[in-house]
C-alpha positions in Angstrom: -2.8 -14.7 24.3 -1.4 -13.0 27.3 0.0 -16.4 28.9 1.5 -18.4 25.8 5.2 -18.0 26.3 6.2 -19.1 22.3 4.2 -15.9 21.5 7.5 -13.7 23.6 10.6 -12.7 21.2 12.5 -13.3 24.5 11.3 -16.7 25.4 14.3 -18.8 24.1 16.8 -16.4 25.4 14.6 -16.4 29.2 15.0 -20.2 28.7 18.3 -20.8 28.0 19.1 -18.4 30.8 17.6 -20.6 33.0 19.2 -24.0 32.0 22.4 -21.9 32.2 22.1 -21.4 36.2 20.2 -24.4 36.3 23.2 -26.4 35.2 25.8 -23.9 36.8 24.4 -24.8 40.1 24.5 -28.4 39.6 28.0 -27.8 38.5 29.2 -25.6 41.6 27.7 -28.4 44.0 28.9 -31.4 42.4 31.5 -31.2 40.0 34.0 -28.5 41.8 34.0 -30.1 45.2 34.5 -33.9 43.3 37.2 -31.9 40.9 39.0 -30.4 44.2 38.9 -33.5 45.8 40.9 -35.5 43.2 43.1 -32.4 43.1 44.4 -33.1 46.4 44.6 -36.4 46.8 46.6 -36.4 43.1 49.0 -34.0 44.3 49.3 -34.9 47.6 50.3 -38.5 46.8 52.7 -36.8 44.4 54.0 -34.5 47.1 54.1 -37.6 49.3 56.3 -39.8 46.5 58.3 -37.2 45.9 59.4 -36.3 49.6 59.8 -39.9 50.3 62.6 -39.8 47.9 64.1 -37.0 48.6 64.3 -38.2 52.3 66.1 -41.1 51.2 68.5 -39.7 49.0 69.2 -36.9 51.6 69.7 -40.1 53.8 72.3 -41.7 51.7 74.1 -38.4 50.8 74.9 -38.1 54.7 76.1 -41.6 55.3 78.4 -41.5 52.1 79.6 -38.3 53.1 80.0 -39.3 56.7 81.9 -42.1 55.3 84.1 -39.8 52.9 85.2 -38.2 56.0 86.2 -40.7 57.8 87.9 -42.7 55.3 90.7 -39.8 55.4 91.7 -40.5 58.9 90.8 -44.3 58.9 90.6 -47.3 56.8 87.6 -48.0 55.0 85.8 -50.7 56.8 86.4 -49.2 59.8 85.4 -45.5 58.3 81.8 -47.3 57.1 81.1 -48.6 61.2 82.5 -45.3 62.2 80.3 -43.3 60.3 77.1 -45.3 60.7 77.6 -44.7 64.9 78.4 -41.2 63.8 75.2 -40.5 61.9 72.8 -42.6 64.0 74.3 -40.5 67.6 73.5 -37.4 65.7 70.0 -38.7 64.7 69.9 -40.2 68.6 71.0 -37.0 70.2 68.6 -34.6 67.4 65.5 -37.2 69.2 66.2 -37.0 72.8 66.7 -33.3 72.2 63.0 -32.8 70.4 61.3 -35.2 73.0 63.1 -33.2 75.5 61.6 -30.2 74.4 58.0 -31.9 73.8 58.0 -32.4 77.2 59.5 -29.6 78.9 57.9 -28.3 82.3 55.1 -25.6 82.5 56.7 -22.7 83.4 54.5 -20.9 87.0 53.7 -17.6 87.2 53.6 -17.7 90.9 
């Protein structure tokens, strides 16, 4: 019998070559993209916690530096006011400077 496939010696290799791609194509378009996904929402909330710290520590290291400062030429409650309109003029000035630049003129090539 020419069409009886259990009659071929490679039959069971043919068909577990199939169910291979078979399933490795299922794989490629459902589980990577769903695996990637996860991925980056994992390590971007990670990334996000972590940054959000970071911010806020580099925020307190300033003001108690700032305040450091200025408690060696002033008292102490006056260096922690002091360095508070210190810090939050710098952070004024750094703002008005990058929404300065955000809307800066065109320049004209005529």
């Amino acid at each position: 019998m020419v069409g009886n496939p259990f009659n071929d010696p490679e039959f069971p290799r043919k068909t577990v070559d199939l169910i291979d791609r078979v399933v490795g194509a299922v794989r490629d378009r459902t589980t990577r993209p769903l695996v990637t996904l996860t991925r980056a929402i994992v390590f971007g909330s990670l990334i996000a916690v972590v940054s959000v710290a970071l911010v806020s520590l580099l925020l307190i290291a300033i003001m108690r530096g700032t305040q450091e400062l200025f408690e060696l030429i002033l008292e102490e409650s006056r260096a922690v006011w002091a360095s508070y309109f210190a810090v939050g003029g710098a952070f004024i000035v750094v703002g008005a400077l990058l929404l300065r630049a955000r809307h800066s003129e065109p320049k004209d090539d005529s």
